[in-house]
C-alpha positions as CSV (number, residue, x, y, z in Angstrom):
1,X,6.0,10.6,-7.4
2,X,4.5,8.4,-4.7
3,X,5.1,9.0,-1.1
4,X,4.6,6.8,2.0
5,X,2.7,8.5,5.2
6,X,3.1,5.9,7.8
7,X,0.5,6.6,10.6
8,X,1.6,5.5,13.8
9,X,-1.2,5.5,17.2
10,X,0.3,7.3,20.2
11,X,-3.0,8.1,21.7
12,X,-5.6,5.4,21.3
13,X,-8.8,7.6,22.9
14,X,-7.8,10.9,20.0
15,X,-7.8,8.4,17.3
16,X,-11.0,6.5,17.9
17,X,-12.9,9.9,18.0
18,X,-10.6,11.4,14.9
19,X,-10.6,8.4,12.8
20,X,-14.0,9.2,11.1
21,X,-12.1,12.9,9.6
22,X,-9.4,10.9,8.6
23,X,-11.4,8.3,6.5
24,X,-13.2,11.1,5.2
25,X,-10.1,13.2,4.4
26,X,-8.0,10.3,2.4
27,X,-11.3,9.0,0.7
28,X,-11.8,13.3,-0.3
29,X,-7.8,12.9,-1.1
30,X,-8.9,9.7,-3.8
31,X,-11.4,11.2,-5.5
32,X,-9.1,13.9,-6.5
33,X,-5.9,11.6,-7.7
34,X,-3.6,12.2,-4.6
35,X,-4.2,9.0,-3.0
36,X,-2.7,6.0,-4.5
37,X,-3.6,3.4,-1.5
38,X,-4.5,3.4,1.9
39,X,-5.0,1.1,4.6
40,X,-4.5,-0.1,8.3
41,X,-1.5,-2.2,9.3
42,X,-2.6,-5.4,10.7
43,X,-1.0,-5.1,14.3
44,X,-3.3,-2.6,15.2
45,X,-0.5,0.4,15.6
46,X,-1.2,2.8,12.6
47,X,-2.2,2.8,9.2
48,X,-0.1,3.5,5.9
49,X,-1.5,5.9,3.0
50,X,0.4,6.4,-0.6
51,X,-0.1,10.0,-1.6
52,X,0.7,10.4,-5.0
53,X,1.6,14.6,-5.6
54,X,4.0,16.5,-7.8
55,X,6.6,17.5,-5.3
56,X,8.1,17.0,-2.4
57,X,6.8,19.4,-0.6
58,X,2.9,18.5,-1.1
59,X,3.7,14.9,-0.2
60,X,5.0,16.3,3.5
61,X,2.2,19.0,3.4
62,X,-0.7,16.3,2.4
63,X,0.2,14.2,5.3
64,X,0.4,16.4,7.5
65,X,-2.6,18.1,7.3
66,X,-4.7,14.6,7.9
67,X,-6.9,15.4,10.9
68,X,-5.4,12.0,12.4
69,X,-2.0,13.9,12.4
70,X,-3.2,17.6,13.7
71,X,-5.3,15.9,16.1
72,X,-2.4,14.8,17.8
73,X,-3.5,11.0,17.5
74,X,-0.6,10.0,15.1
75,X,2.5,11.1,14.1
76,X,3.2,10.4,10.5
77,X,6.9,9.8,8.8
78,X,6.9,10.8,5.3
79,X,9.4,9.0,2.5
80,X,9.2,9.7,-0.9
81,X,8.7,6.0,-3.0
82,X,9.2,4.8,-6.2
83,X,7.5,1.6,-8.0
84,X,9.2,-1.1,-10.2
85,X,8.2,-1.7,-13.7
86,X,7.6,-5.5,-12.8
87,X,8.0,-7.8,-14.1
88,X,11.8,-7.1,-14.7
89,X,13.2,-8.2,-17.8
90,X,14.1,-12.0,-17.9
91,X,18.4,-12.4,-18.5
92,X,19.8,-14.7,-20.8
C-alpha cells in the first residue's frame, strides 16, 4: 500500500538547516523500496513523499520519523493511497 506524507514548512530557519537529513533520510528510504516518489511542491510550502510499506502503521511511523518532521520544521499528514490500473477499460 502507498501512503501520502505531505510536508508542510512552519518554520523556514529549522528546515533550511534540516533539509540536508531529510534528503538523506528519503533517498536511505529509496534504496530500500519504501519510497515510491518524493518531491517539493512548487509554491515553496512543503514537499510530498509516497512511502510505500506493508501496513498502516509503518506508513504513520516512516513519516514521522523524517528528521524534517522531529525537527519540528514540518508537520506531516499521513493518508493512505491507492493507484489506478490506467488506462481503464474502454466501454462499448
Amino acid at each position: 500500500m502507498k501512503y501520502l506524507a505531505l510536508l508542510t514548512i512552519v518554520d523556514a530557519e529549522k528546515n533550511r538547516a534540516v533539509r540536508p537529513a531529510h534528503l538523506q533520510y528519503v533517498s536511505d528510504l529509496y534504496k530500500q523500496g519504501k519510497v515510491f516518489a518524493a518531491g517539493p511542491c512548487v509554491d515553496g510550502k512543503g514537499g510530498l513523499v509516497i512511502y510505500e510499506c506493508d501496513s498502516d502503521e509503518e506508513g504513520i511511523r516512516l513519516a514521522n520519523e523524517d528528521p524534517i518532521v522531529t525537527s519540528g520544521a514540518r508537520t506531516v499528514e499521513v493518508r493512505a493511497w491507492q493507484t489506478l490500473d490506467l488506462p481503464l477499460p474502454e466501454e462499448g
